[in-house]
C-alpha positions in Angstrom: 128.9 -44.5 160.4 127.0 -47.3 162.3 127.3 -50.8 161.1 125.1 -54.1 162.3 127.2 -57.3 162.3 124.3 -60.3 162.5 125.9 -63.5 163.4 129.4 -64.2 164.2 130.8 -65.4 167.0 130.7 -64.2 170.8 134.2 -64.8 171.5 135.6 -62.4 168.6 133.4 -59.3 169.6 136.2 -57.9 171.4 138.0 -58.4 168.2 135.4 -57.1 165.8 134.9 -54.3 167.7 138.9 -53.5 167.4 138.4 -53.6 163.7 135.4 -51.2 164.0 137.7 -48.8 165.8 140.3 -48.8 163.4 138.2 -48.3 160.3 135.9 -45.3 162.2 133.3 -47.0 162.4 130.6 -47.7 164.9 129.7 -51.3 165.6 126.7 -53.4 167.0 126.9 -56.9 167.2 123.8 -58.9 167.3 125.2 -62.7 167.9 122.1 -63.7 169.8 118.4 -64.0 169.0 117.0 -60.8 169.7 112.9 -59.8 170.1 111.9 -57.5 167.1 115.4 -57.1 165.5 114.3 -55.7 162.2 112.9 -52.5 164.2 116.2 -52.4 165.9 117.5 -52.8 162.5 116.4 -49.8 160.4 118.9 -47.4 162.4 122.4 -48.7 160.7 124.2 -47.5 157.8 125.0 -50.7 156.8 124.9 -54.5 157.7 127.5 -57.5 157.8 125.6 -60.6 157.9 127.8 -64.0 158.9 125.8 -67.0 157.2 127.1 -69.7 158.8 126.3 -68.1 162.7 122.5 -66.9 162.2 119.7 -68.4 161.5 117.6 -68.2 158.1 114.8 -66.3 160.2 117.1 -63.9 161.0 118.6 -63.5 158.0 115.7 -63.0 156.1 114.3 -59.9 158.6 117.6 -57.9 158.0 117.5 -58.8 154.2 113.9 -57.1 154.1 114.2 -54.4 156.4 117.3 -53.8 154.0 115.5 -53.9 151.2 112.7 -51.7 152.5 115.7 -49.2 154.2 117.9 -48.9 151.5 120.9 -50.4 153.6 124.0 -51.6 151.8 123.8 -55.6 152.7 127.7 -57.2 153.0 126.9 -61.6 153.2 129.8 -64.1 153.7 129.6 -67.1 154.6 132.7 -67.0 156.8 132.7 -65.0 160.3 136.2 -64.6 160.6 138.0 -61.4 162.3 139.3 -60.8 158.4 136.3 -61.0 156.3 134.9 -58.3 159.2 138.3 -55.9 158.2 137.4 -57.0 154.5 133.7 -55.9 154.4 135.3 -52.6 156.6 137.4 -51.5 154.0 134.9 -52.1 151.4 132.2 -50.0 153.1 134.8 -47.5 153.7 135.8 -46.9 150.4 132.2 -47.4 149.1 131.5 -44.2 151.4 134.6 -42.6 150.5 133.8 -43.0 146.8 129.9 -42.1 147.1 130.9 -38.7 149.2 133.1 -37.7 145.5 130.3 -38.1 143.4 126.8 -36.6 143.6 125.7 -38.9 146.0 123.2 -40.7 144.5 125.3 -44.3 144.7 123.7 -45.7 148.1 122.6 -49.0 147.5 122.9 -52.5 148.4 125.9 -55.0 148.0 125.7 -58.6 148.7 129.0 -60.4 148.2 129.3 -64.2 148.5 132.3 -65.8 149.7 
């Protein structure tokens, strides 16, 4: 599984990416303003979007190129190394829980904190 984290802050990647690696999952961080992100976008499985650290432009390309994509969308507010392992074990266990069942539960989550 490939996950997008938009936002945070430069100085954790080390630390989000250590997260990542515990859950099994693959991370992209996208902290900077990037040229044509939503097409860069439309690859992940999922995407962790930190609030406080992007910009509303940004924000609004990943929340339509989810929409458009199907992606599961995770929003706080906070960019902390612990919402990151929180919005992990959620997508985790979202995955976990979708592979029992018949597969038809993909969708989109937004959870404000």
């Amino acid at each position: 599984m490939c996950i997008a984290v938009i936002g945070g802050m430069d100085r954790l990647e080390k630390h989000y990416r250590e997260e990542a690696v515990r859950s099994g999952v693959e991370l992209r961080m996208f902290s900077q303003s990037e040229n044509n992100i939503a097409a860069k976008l439309r690859r992940f499985d999922a995407l962790v979007i930190f609030t406080n650290k992007v910009s509303h432009r940004v924000k609004n390309e990943a929340m339509a190129v989810a929409k458009q994509n199907g992606i599961p969308v995770f929003m706080h507010h906070s960019c902390g190394v612990c919402t990151l392992r929180d919005c992990l074990s959620c997508l985790t266990a979202t995955v976990a829980h979708v592979g029992e069942s018949d597969g038809l539960g993909h969708g989109r989550r937004k959870n404000h904190s």
